[in-house]
C-alpha positions, 0 to 999 in steps of 0.5 A: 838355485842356479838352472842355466837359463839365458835371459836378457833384463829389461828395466821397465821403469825406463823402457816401459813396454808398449800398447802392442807388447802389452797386448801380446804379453796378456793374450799368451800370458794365462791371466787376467790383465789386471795381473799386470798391473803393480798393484802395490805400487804408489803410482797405483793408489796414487791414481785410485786406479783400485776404483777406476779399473773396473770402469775402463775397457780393456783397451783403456787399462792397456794404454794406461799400463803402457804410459809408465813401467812402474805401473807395471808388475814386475818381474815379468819373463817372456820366452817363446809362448810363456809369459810369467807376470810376479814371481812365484817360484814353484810356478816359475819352475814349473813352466821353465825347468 
C-alpha cells in the first residue's frame, strides 16, 4: 500500500538511540517500556534478560536498551506525538492515514 509519507530511516543496530531518546519515545509512546525491548532477539535470551527485567528499574532497563540496537524492537516510527513500536498494520494505519 503505497500512502505518501515521508520518513527518514535510521538503522538502529549501528546508531542506537540514547538514554534521552529512549525515554521520550516511551513517555509519548502508549506502552509499556517493556515493548521496546526485542523480545525475540538472541541478544535478549542471551542475557536472560526474560528473568532480569522484572528486577531492574525503570531507569536501569532504559540504560541497558541504550548500550546496543539489537536490543531494541524495531521498527520503531516517531513523528510528532506519535510513537509506534513493532509493526502492526491496522494500528499503524490508524494513527498515520
Amino acid at each position: 500500500m503505497k500512502n505518501d509519507i515521508d520518513f527518514v530511516e535510521r538503522p538502529i543496530k549501528e546508531e542506537n538511540p540514547n538514554e534521552s531518546e529512549l525515554k521520550n519515545w516511551i513517555e509519548k509512546s502508549e506502552y509499556p517500556l517493556k515493548r521496546f525491548f526485542n523480545t525475540s532477539g538472541m541478544l535478549y535470551r542471551d542475557l536472560n534478560l526474560k528473568e532480569k527485567l522484572g528486577n531492574m528499574s525503570d531507569e536501569e532497563q532504559i540504560k541497558l536498551l541504550s548500550t546496543d540496537g539489537m536490543l531494541v524492537k524495531r521498527p520503531i516510527l516517531i513523528g510528532g506525538e506519535v510513537v509506534l513500536v513493532g509493526f502492526k498494520e491496522a494500528e499503524w494505519s490508524e494513527k498515520l492515514l
